[in-house]
C-alpha positions in Angstrom: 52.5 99.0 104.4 49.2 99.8 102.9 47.3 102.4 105.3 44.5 103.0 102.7 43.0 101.5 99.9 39.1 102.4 99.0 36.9 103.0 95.4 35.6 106.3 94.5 32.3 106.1 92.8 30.9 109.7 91.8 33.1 111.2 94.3 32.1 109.2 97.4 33.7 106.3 98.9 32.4 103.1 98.3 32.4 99.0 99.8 35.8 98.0 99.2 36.7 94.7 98.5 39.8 93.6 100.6 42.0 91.7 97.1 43.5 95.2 95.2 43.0 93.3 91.9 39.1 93.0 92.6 39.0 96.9 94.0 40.3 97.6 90.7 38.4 95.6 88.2 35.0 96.7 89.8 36.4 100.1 89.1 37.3 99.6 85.6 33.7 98.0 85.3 31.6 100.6 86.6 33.3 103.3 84.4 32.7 106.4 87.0 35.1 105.1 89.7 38.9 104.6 90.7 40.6 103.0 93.3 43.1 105.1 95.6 45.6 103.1 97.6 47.8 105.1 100.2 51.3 103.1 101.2 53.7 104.2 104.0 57.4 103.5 103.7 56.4 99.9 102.2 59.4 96.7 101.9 60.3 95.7 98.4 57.9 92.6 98.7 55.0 94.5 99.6 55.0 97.3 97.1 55.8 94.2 94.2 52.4 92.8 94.6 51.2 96.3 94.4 53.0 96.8 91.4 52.5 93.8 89.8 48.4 94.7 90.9 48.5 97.9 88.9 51.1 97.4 85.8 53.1 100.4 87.6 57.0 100.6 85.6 59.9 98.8 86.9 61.9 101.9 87.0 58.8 103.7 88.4 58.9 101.2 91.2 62.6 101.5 91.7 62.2 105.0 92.4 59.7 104.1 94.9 62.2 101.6 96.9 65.1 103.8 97.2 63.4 107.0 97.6 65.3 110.3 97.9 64.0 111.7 94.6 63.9 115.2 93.5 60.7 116.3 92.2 59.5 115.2 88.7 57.0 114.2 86.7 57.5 111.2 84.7 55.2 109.5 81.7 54.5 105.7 81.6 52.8 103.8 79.1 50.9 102.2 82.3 50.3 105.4 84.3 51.8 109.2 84.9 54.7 108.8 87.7 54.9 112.6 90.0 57.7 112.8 93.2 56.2 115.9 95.3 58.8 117.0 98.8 55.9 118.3 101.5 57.9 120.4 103.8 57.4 121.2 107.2 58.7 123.9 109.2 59.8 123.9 112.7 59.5 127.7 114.0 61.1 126.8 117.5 64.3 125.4 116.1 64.1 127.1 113.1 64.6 124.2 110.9 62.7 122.6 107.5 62.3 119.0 107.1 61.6 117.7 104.2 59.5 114.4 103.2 58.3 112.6 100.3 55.3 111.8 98.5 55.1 109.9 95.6 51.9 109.4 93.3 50.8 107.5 90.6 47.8 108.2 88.1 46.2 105.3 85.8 43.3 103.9 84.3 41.2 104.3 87.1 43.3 104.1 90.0 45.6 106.0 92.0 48.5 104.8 94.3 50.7 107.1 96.9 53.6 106.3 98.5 54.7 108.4 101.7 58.3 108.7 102.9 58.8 110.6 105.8 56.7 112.2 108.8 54.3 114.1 106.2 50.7 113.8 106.4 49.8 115.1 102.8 47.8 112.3 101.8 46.2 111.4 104.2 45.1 115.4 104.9 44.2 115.6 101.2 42.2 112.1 101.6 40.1 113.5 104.7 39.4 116.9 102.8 38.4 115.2 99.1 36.1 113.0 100.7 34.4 116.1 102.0 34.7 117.8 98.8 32.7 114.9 96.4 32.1 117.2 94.0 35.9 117.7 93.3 37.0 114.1 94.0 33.9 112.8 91.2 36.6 114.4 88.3 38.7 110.9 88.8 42.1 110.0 89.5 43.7 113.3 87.7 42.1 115.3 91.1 43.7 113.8 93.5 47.5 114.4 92.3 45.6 118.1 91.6 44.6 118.4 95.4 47.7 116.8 96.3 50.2 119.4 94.2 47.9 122.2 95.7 48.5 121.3 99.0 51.7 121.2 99.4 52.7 124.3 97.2 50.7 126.2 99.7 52.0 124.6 102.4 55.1 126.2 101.0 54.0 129.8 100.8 52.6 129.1 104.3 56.7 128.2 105.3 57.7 131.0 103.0 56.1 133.6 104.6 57.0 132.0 108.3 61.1 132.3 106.9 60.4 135.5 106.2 59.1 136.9 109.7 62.4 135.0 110.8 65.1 136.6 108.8 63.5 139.6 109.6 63.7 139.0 113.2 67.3 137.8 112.7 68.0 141.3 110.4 66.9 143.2 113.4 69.6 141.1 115.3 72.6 141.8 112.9 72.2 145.6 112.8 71.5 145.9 116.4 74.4 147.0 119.0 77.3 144.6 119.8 75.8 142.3 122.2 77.6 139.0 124.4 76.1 136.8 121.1 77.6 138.8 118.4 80.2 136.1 117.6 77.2 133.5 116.8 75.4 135.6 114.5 77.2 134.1 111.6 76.9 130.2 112.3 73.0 131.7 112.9 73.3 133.4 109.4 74.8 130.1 107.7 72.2 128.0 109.4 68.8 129.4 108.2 71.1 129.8 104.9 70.8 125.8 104.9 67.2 126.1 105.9 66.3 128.4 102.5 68.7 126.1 100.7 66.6 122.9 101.5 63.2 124.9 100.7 64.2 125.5 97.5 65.3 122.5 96.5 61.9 121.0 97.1 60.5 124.1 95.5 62.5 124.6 92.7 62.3 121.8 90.7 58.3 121.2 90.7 58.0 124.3 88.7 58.9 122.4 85.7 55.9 119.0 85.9 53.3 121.8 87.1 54.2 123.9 83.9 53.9 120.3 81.9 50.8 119.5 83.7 49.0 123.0 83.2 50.1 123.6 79.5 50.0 120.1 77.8 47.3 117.1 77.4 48.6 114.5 79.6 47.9 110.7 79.7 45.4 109.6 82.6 44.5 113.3 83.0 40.7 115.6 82.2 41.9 118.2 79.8 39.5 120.7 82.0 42.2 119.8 84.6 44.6 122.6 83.2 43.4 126.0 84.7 43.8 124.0 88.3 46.9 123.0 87.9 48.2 126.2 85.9 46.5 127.9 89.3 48.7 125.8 91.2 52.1 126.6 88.8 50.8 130.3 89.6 51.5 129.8 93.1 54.5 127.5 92.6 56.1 130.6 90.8 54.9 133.0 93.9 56.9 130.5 96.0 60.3 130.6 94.0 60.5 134.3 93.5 59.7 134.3 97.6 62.7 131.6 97.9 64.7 133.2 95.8 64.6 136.6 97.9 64.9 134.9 100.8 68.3 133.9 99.5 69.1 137.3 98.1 68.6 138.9 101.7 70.3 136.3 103.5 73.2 136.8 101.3 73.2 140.7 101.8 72.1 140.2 105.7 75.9 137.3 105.6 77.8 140.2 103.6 76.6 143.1 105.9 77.4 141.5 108.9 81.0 140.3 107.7 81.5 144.3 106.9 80.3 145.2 110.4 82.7 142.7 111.8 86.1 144.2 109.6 84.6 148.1 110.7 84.4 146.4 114.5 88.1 144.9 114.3 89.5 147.8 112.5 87.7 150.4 115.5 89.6 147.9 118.0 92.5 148.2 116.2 92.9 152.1 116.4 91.5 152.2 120.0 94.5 149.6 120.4 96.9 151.8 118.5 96.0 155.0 120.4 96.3 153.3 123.9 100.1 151.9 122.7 101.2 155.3 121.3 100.0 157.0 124.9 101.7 154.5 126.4 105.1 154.2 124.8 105.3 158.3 125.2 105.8 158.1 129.0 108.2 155.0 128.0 110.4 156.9 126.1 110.9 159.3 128.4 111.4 157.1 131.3 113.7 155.1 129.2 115.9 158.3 128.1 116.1 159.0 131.7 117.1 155.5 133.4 120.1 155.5 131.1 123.3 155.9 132.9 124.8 159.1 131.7 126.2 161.7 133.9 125.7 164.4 131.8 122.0 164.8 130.5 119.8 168.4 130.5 118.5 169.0 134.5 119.5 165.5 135.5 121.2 167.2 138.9 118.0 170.1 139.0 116.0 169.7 141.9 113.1 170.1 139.9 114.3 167.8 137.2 112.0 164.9 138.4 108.9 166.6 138.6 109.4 168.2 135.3 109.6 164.9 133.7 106.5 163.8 135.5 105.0 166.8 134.1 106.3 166.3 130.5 104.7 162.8 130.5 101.1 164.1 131.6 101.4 166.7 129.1 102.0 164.6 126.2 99.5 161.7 127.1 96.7 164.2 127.8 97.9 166.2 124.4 97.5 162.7 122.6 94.5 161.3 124.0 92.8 164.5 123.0 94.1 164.6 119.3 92.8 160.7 119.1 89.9 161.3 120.3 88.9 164.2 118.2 89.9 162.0 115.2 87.5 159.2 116.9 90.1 156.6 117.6 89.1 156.9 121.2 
């Protein structure tokens, strides 16, 4: 459904009229205007008239329908085609969802499509119409303020990921606790969570390097050093992702080592407790077999002095084990 739809003229909203064919020939006439439409989730029927409105591509609009794009940039003879993924990051369940924006730039109008709970647009609407000044450069400064606002939302999440790995860091190297044994699901799980940033990162480097280095249709060639700004940040954001993936990885392979140095500490504290144990065993066992003639089996003291030989040798090997830290 359409949630927006009004003309620009020297960067301040204008009278719109309600027929999108009329909003957009009064500003093709007037020369110093453009129409920006904002659509939410729209049905194939509804976004056809807007298509059919505008001249947008077939495969543009097929894009549109089915959603679940990665980030591109794409050139039509009608109008430049971008797919941007806002992300948003819940810090109480520690998770990042991920949402769609899509955005056309033409001849004098521009079109977004929103899948997902993501407010871009219409946060980027509400600040440009405050900002005349910027929103008077045309159609080419809204995809700018729209690219810019969701890369910084990204070092915004960045930096939020990173006060949480450090929190779970702290976690892994601190003493055994009763949630040891979930600290590696917890490991894998924000794993997932860098995993999904950067693949809504990662692959808008390439259209922001396209868009700050190269003349592109429907866009002001003074439009570069913004967008090369924003590809500045954009690279902040993957060499931030790309650590975060690094630690997370050396945090996953630390932990695992501190598990096998646990289990092989149990297993000598195991071993030491058997071998004290099967001592006083062997003895007893020598002893209950049914021989008449064994060494002071009739000696009055011949008990006792088993007893004795038993303490002996556990105390003598509890302290060799535990002076070799087994114990």
């Amino acid at each position: 459904m359409i949630v927006d739809c009004a003309i620009y003229r020297e960067g301040r909203r204008a009278p719109t009229p309600d027929d999108l064919s009329d909003a957009l020939d009064q500003a093709r006439a007037s020369g110093d205007a453009f129409v920006w439409v904002g659509v939410t989730e729209p049905t194939e029927s509804e976004f056809d008239h807007i298509a059919s409105e505008f001249g947008l591509h077939p495969l543009a609009v097929e894009d549109v329908l089915k959603a679940h794009q990665r980030p591109k940039l794409e050139i039509y003879h009608e109008s430049l085609f971008a797919v941007v993924r806002p992300l948003r990051y819940d810090d109480a369940r520690g998770t990042v969802t991920a949402s769609e924006l899509m955005v056309f730039v033409g001849d004098s109008f521009v079109v977004t499509v929103r899948h997902g709970e993501t407010h871009t647009a219409a946060d980027v609407r509400a600040r440009l119409e405050s900002q005349p000044e910027v929103l008077r450069h045309g159609p080419d400064s809204v995809l700018y303020a729209i690219c810019d606002h969701v890369v910084d939302d990204y070092l915004d999440i960045a930096g939020e990921l990173q006060t949480d790995l450090e929190e779970l860091e702290e976690k892994v190297f601190a003493p055994v606790g009763k949630d040891a044994a979930r600290t590696a699901a917890t490991i894998y799980a924000f794993k997932r969570q860098v995993l999904e940033f950067r693949r809504a990162s990662g692959p808008l480097a390439e259209p922001m390097a396209r868009m700050a280095s190269g003349s592109m249709p429907f866009t002001d060639p003074r439009s570069r050093p913004f967008f090369r700004d924003v590809a500045d940040h954009l690279t902040r954001v993957g060499d931030a992702g790309e650590s975060l993936d690094r630690l997370l990885s050396d945090i996953l392979a630390a932990h695992l080592t501190q598990v096998g140095v646990r289990q092989n500490d149990d297993m000598r504290k195991i071993s030491a407790w058997a071998a004290m144990a099967a001592v006083p065993t062997l003895i007893a066992g020598i002893y209950g077999m049914n021989f008449e003639h064994m060494p002071e089996l009739r000696q009055v003291w011949g008990y006792p002095a088993v007893i004795a030989l038993m303490v002996v040798a556990v105390l003598v090997l509890y302290r060799l084990f535990k002076r070799r830290g087994w114990l």
